[in-house]
Structures are given as C-alpha cells and as structure tokens.
C-alpha positions as CSV (number, residue, x, y, z in Angstrom):
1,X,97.5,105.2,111.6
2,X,95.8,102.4,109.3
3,X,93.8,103.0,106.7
4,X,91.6,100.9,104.6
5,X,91.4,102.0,100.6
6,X,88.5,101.2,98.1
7,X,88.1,102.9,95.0
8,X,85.3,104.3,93.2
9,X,83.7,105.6,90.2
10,X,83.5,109.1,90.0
11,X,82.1,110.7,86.5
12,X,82.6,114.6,85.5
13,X,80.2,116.8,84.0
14,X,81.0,115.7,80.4
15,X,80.2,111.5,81.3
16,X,84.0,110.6,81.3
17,X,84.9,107.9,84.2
18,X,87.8,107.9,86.6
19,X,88.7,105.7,88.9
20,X,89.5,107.6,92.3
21,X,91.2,106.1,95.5
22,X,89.6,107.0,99.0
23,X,91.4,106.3,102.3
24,X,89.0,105.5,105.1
25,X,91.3,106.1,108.7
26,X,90.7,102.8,110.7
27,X,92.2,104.2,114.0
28,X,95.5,103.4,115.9
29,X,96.6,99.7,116.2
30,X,99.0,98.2,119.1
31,X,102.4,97.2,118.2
32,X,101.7,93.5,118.7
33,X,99.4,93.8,116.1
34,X,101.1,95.2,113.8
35,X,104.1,92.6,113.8
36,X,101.4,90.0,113.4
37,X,99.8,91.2,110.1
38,X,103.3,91.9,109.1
39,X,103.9,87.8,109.6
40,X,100.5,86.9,107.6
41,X,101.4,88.9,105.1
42,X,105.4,88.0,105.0
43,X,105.2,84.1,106.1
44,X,109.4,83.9,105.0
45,X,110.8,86.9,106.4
46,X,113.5,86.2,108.4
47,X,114.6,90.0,108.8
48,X,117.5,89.6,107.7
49,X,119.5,92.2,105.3
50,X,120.1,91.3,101.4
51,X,123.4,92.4,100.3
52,X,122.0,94.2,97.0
53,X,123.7,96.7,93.9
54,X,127.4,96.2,92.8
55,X,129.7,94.2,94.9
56,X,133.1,96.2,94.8
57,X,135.2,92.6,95.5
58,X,137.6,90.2,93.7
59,X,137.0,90.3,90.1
60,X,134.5,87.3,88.4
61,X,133.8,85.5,85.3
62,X,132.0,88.4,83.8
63,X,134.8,90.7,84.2
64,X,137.2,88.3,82.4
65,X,134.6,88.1,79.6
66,X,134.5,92.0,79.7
67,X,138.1,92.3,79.2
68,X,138.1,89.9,76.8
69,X,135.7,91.8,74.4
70,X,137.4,95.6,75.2
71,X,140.5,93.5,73.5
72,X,139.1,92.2,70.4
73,X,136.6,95.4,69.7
74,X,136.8,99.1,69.2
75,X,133.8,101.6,69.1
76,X,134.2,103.4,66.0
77,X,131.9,105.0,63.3
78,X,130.3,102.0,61.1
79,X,128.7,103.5,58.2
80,X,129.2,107.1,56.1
81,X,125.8,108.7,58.1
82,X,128.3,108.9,61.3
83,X,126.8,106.0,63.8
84,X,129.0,104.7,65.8
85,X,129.3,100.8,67.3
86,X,131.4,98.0,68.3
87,X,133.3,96.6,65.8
88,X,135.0,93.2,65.7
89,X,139.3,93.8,65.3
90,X,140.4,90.3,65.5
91,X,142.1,89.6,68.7
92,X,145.6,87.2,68.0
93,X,147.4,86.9,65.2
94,X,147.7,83.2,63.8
C-alpha cells in the first residue's frame, strides 16, 4: 500500500509543540508503476549488487602498514595513574 505523510503541529494541554507524523493510505498501485517512480527517483540504478564490509582476500597496502606498526609498538601502561597506550619501541637496530 502507498501512503502519503505530512506532518503537523499538535500542542498539549500545557502549550508545548510537537511535531507529529500522519500517514494518509493512497490505495494500491500496479507494479508498472511502481518500477517507474522507483526510476525517477533512482535515475543511476543499474541493479546491480555492491560488494560491501570486509573483503577476506590477498592481503593490501594497509595490512603491511599494520604489521609494520604491531612491530615497532607495544600497548603498555604510559603514566603512574594506570592508562594504557601505544608506545613507540624502535623497530631496527642501527
């Protein structure tokens, strides 16, 4: 079913406003119709899956800069009130 939503003012016994949403039923549309305000209303869709979240593949460039850090860091306390954070360690010797 379709609906068409307008909101009004509505004010309770002690003069305070809110704003209140009210769905007015429009009645059943065809299919046809539907898949044409879907196309206004998407011009660019070419339904068509996007591959989204974490890719479980071949490692990248951010993983090698991830490693990279785990090895010259440590988490350990940093100060005498017990807070903990990363914490340069060097990396190579020269």
């Amino acid at each position: 079913m379709r609906y068409n939503t307008t909101f009004k003012e509505v004010r309770n016994k002690y003069g305070d406003v809110s704003i209140v949403e009210v769905r007015i039923p429009q009645g059943k549309i065809t299919l046809k119709e539907r898949q044409a305000d879907h196309k206004r209303r998407h011009p660019n869709d070419k339904n068509q899956k996007k591959t989204k979240g974490v890719f479980w593949g071949k490692r990248g460039y951010k993983d090698d800069i991830l490693d990279e850090f785990y090895d010259t860091h440590a988490y350990t306390f940093i100060d005498t009130d017990l807070n903990q954070g990363w914490v340069y360690i060097g990396g190579e010797e020269e």
